[in-house]
PAFIMI-540535 format. One record per residue (C-alpha): residue number from 1; x, y, z. Coordinates in nm, 3 decimals, decimal comma, always signed. Layout:
# PAFIMI-540535
[NUM; [X; Y; Z]]
...
***
This chain:
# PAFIMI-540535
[1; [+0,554; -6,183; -17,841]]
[2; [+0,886; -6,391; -17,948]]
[3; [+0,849; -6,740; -18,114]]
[4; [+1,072; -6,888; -17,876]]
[5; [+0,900; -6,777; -17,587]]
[6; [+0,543; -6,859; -17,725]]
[7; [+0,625; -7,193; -17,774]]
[8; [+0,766; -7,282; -17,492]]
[9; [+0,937; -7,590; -17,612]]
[10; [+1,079; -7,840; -17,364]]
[11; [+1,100; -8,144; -17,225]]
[12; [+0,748; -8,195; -17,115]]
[13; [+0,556; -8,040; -16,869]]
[14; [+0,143; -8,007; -16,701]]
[15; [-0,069; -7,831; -16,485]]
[16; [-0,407; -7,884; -16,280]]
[17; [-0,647; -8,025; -16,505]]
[18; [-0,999; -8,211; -16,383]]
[19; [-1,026; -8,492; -16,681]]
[20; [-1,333; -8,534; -16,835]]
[21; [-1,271; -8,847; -17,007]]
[22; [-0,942; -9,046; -17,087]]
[23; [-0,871; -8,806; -17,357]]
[24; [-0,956; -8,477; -17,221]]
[25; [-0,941; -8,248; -17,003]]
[26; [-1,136; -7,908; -16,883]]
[27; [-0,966; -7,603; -16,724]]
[28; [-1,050; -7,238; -16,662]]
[29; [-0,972; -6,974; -16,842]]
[30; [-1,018; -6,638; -16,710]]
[31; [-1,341; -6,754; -16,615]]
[32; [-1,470; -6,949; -16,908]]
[33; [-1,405; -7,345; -16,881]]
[34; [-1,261; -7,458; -17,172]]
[35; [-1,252; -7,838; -17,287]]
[36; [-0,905; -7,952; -17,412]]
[37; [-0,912; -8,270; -17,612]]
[38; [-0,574; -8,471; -17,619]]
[39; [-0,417; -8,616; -17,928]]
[40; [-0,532; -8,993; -18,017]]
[41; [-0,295; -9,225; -17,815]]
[42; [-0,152; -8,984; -17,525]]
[43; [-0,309; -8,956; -17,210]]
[44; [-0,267; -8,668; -16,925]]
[45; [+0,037; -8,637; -16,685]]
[46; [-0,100; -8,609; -16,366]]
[47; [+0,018; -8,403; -16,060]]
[48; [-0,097; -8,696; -15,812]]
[49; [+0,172; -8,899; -15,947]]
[50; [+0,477; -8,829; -15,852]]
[51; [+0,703; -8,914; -16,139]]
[52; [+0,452; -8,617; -16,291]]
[53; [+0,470; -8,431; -16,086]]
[54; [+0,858; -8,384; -16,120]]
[55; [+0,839; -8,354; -16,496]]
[56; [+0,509; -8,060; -16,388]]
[57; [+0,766; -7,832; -16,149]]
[58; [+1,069; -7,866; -16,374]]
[59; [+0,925; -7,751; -16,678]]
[60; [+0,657; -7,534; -16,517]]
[61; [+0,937; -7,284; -16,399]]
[62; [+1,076; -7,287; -16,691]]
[63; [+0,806; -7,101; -16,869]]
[64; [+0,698; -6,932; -16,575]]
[65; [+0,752; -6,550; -16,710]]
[66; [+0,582; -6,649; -17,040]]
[67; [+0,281; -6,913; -17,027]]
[68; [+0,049; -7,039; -16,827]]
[69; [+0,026; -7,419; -16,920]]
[70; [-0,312; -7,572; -16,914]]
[71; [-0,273; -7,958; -16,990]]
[72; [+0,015; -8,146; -17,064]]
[73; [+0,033; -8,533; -17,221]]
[74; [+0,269; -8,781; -17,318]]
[75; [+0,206; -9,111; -17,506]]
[76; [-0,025; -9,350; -17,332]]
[77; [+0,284; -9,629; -17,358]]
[78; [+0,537; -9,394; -17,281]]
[79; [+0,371; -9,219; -16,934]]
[80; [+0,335; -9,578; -16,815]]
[81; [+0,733; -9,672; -16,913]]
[82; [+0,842; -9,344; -16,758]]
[83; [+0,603; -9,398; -16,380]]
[84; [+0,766; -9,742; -16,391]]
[85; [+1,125; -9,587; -16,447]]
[86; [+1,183; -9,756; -16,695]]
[87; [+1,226; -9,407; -16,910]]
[88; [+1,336; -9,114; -16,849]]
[89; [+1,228; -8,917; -17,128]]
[90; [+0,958; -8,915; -17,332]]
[91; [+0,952; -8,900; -17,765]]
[92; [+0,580; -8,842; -17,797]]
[93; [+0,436; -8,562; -17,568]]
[94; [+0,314; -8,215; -17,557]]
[95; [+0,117; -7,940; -17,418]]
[96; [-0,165; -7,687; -17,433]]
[97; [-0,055; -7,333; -17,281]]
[98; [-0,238; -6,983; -17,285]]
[99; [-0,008; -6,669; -17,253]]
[100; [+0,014; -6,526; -16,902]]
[101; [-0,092; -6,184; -17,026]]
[102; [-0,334; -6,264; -17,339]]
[103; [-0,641; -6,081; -17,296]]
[104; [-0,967; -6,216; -17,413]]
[105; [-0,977; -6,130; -17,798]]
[106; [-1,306; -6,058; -18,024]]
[107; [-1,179; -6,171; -18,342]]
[108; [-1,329; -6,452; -18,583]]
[109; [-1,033; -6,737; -18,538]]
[110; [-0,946; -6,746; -18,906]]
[111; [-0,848; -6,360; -18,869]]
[112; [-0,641; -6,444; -18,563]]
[113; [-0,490; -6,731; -18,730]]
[114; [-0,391; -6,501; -18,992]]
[115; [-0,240; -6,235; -18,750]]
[116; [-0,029; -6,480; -18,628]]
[117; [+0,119; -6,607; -18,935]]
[118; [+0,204; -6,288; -18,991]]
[119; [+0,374; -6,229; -18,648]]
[120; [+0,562; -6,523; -18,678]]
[121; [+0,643; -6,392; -19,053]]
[122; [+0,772; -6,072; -18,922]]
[123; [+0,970; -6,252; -18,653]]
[124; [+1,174; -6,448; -18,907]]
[125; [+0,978; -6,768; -18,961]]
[126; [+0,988; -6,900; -19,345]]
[127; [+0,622; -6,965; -19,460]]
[128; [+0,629; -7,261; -19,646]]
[129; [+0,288; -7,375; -19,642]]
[130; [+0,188; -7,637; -19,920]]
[131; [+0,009; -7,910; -20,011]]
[132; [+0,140; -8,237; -19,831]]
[133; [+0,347; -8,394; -20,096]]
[134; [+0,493; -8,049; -20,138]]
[135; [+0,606; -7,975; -19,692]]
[136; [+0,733; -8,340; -19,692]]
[137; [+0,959; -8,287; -19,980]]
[138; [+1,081; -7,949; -19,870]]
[139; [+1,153; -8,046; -19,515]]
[140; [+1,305; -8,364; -19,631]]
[141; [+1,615; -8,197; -19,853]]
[142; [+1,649; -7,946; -19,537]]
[143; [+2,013; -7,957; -19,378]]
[144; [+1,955; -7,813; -19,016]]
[145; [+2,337; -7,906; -18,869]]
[146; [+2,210; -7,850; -18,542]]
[147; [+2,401; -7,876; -18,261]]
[148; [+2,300; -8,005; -17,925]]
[149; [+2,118; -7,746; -17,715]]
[150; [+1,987; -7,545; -18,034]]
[151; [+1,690; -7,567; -18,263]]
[152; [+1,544; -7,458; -18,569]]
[153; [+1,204; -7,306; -18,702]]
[154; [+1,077; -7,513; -19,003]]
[155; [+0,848; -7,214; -19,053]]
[156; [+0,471; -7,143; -19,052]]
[157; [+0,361; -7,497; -19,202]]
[158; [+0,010; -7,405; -19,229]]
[159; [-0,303; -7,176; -19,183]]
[160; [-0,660; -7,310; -19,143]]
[161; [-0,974; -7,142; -19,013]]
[162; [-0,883; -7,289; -18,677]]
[163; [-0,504; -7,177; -18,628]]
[164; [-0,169; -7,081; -18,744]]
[165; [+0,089; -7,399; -18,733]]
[166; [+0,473; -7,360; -18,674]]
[167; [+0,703; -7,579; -18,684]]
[168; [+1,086; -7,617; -18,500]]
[169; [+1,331; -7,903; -18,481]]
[170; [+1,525; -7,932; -18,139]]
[171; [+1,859; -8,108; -18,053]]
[172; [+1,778; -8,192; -17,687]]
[173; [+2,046; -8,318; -17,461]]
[174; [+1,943; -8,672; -17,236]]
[175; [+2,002; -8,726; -16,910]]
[176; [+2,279; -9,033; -16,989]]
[177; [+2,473; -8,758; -17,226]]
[178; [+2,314; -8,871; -17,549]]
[179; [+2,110; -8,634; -17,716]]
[180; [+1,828; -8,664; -17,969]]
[181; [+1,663; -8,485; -18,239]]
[182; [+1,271; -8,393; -18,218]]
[183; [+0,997; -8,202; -18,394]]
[184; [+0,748; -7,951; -18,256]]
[185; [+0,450; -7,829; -18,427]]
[186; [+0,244; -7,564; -18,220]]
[187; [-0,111; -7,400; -18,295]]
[188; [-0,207; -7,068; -18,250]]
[189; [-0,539; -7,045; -18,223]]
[190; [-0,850; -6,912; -18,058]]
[191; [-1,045; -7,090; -17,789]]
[192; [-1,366; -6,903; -17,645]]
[193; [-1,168; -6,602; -17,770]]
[194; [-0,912; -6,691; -17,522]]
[195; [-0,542; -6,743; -17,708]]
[196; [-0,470; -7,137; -17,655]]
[197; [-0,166; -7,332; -17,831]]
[198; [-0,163; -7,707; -17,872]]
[199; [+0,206; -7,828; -17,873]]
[200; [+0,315; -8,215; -18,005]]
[201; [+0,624; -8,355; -17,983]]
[202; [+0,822; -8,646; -18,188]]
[203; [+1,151; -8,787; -18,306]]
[204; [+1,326; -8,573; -18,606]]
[205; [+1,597; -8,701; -18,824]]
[206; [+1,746; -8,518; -19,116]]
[207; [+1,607; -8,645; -19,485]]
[208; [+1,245; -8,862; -19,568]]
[209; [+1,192; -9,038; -19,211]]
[210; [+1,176; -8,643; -19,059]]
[211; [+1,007; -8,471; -19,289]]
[212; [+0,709; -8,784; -19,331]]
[213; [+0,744; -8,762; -18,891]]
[214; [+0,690; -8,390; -18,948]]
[215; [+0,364; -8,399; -19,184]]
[216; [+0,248; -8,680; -18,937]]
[217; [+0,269; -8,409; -18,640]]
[218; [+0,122; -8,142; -18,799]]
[219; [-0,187; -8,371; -18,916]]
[220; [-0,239; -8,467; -18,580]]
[221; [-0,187; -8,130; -18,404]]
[222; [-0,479; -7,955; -18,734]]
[223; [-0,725; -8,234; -18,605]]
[224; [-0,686; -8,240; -18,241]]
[225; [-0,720; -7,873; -18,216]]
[226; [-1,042; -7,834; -18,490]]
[227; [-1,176; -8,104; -18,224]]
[228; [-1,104; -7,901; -17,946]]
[229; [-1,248; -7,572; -18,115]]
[230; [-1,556; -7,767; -18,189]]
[231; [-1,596; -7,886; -17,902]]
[232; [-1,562; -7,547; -17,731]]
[233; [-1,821; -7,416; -17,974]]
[234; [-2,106; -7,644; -17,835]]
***
């Protein structure tokens, strides 16, 4: 399995999923339902809305040979900006995806979380786990010079009994010719014994403002996912 293809990173994107609640959504998984809880302040993209339902099929076919993506969100704000047209991108969004051929896996989840920091290790990523204090101020001297259309792995931020947590920083070109820099942390974790990745989104910049946007991320992504696993393990 490559990093880039694992992630998936992209614009946005979102499949079927019957909501439970605002902030959640269930889907099956090779037959076993499995609850996905969304980060605090995004809400679920929806294919009965159109505007959606573009972003769904554009980014769908995009990771078409490589994931199968199970719920995708985008801040609650920012969905309602972009069905008014008032966007055309979001900053705060993501994604949970499974694998297209992940088979179910009978492993406690801190030994897969393990595994996969060691995949990613082998596959180039810089392991620069930390305390806080300690990521912010490394990420914050980086110097990524990246040019539009590439990215960059920050590296396997952290490991928890839940997941393995990588992070990349993208230079994505806009629709008006612009382009903007954004952050991407993705879990790699176990749900049911089913492989399921959490993906959030944000704005990057070089220096204090990225590396404080990149902790943020990070936090957000180790707590919605623990909620999801626990939740699962009702």
């Amino acid at each position: 399995m490559r990093i880039v293809a694992a992630l998936a990173f992209s614009l946005t994107l979102a499949a079927a999923a019957t909501p439970l609640r605002a902030d959640s959504a269930t889907v099956t998984l090779d037959g076993v339902e499995i609850t996905l809880i969304m980060p605090p302040g995004h809400c679920l993209l929806e294919r009965s809305n159109q505007a959606d339902r573009s972003v769904i099929e554009t980014v769908e076919r995009v990771v078409a040979n490589t994931n199968r993506v199970l719920a995708a969100f985008a801040n609650c704000e920012q969905r309602a900006e972009f069905r008014a047209g008032s966007r055309t991108v979001f900053d705060d969004y993501g994604q949970y995806m499974s694998p297209l051929r992940a088979q179910p896996m009978n492993l406690p989840a801190p030994e897969f979380a393990r595994q996969m920091a060691e995949i990613f290790k082998k596959q180039g990523a810089q392991m620069i786990e930390g305390a806080e204090a300690d990521t912010r101020e490394r990420i914050a001297t980086l110097r990524l010079g990246i040019r539009m259309g590439e990215n960059r792995m920050l590296g396997v931020l952290r490991t928890d009994e839940r997941a393995s947590y990588i992070g990349i920083v993208q230079n994505l070109g806009l629709p008006n010719g612009a382009s903007k820099l954004q952050v991407g942390v993705s879990a790699f974790g176990l749900q049911k014994q089913r492989m399921v990745s959490l993906n959030l989104y944000a704005r990057f910049e070089e220096g204090a403002v990225g590396a404080a946007a990149t902790v943020k991320t990070l936090n957000t992504v180790a707590q919605t996912y623990a909620e999801t696993a626990n939740t699962n393990a009702r």
